[in-house]
N, C-alpha and C positions, 0 to 999 in steps of 0.2 A: 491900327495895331491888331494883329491876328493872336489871339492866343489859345496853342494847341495844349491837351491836358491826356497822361498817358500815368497808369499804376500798372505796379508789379502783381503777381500773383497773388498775392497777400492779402490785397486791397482791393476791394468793391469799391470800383470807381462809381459809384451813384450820381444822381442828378444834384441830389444836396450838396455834393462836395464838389463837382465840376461849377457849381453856381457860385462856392464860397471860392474856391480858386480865382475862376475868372474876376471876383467883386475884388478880393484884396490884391491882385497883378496889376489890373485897370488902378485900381485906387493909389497904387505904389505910384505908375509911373504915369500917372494922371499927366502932370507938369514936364512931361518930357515922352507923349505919347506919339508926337508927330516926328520924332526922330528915331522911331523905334517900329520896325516892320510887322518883326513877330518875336512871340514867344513862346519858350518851349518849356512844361512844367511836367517832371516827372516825380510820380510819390513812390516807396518802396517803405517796404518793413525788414528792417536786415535780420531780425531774430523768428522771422516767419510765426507762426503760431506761439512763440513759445513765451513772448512778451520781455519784459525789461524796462530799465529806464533807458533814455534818449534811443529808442530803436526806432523812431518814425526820423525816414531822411526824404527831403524836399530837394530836389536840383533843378535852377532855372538857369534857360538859355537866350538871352536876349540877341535878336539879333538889329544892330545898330545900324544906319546908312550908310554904307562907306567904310566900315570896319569890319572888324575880326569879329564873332559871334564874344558875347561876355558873359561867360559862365560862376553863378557861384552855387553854397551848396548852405542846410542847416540840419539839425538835427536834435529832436527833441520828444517828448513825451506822446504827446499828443499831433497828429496830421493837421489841428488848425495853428497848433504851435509853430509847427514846420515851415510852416508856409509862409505865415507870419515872418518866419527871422529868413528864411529865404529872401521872403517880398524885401526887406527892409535892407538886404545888403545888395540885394540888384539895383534900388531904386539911388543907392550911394554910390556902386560902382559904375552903373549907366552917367549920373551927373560928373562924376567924374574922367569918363570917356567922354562926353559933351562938351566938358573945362576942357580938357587938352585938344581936342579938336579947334576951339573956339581962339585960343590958346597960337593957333599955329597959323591961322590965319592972320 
């Protein structure tokens, strides 16, 4: 499983956070890594410099064997938060593309 990691202006993509990306993506879809290519993690701050509550937004793009790419999205205070509720609904919606696959056979 390839996972590519991209921010917006806003965001100093640093080595800290490319490292904390990759551990909680890998650690999400640990149990379901061999049917997953790549992924695609993008951070953005929608209120740019000027702060807010929930202005950090996390969007991941799983892409599946055999499927449609599975996009979701979160959005929260902090970018380790982000990521977090990101990781946590890919790694629900990935098993569930995996059910219906399994499913159809």
């Amino acid at each position: 499983m390839h996972i590519e990691f991209s921010t917006d202006n806003h965001i100093r993509g640093t080595e800290a956070l490319a490292a904390h990306v990759q551990s909680v993506v890998a650690h999400a879809l640990n149990h379901v890594s061999t049917h997953v290519t790549r992924v695609e993690v993008h951070l953005s701050d929608t209120n740019g410099g000027k702060g807010g509550p929930q202005d950090k937004h996390c969007t991941m793009e799983a892409r599946v064997e055999g499927r449609q790419p599975t996009v979701v999205s979160d959005e929260a205070a902090t970018l380790e938060d982000a990521v977090t509720g990101a990781a946590g609904k890919l790694k629900r919606a990935v098993t569930t593309v995996l059910g219906r696959m399994q499913d159809q056979r």
